[in-house]
N, C-alpha and C positions, 0 to 999 in steps of 0.2 A: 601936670603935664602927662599927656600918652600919647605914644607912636598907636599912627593910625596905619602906614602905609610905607613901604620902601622902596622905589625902584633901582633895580638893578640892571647894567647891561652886560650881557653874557655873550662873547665872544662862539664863531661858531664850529668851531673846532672843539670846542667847551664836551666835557661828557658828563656836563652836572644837568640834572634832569630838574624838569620845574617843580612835578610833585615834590621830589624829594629835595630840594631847596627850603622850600615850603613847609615839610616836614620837621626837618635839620632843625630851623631857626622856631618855629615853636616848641620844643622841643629843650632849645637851648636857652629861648626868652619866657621860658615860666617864671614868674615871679616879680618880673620887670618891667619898665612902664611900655618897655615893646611885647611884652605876652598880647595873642590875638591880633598882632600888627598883621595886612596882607601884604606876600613877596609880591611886584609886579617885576615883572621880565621881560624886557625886553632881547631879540638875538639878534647881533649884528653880524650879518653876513663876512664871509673869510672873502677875502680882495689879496692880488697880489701885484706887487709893483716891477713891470720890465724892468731890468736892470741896464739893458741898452738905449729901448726908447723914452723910458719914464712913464708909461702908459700903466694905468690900474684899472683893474677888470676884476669879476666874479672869478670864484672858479673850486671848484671843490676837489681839496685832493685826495679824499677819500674813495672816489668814484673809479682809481685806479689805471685812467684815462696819462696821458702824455699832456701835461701842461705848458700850453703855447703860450705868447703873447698874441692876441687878436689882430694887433698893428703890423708885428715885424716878424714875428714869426720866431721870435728867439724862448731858448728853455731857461734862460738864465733871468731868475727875478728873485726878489724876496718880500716873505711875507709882509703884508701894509697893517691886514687887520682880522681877527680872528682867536685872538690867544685872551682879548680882555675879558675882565671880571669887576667889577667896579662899582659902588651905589651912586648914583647919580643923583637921587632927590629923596628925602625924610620929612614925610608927612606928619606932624606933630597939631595938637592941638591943648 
């Protein structure tokens, strides 16, 4: 048995870089039946959910900008999605 492949979803708030993802786990899978396995990555966009209306949008809050709801206008929401880190699917053969 050898890992061929792993995907992973990477959250976009994440400051894990894909090279060095990539790097990390070869690295750490020398010897193992995952050595030479490829990281795929996927990023899932940061969404944040109104806390009044229930509405979920894009929205980066890194950009430094005042974070609305698009619907109602309100500051009050919380994060929906942006923080994950997860393997989704292990390609073996």
């Amino acid at each position: 048995m050898k890992v061929i492949s792993i995907s992973v979803r990477i959250g976009g708030l994440s400051d894990l870089v894909n090279e060095w993802v990539q790097r990390y786990f070869d690295h750490l899978s020398r010897g193992t039946i995952a050595e030479g396995a490829v990281i795929r990555i996927e990023r899932i966009p940061t969404t944040f959910r109104c806390d009044e209306c229930g509405h979920v949008f894009p929205a980066d809050p890194r950009t430094r900008e005042a974070i609305l709801c698009p619907l109602c206008a309100s500051a009050e929401m919380t994060l929906a999605t942006g923080r994950e880190c997860f393997v989704q699917q292990i390609e073996v053969v």
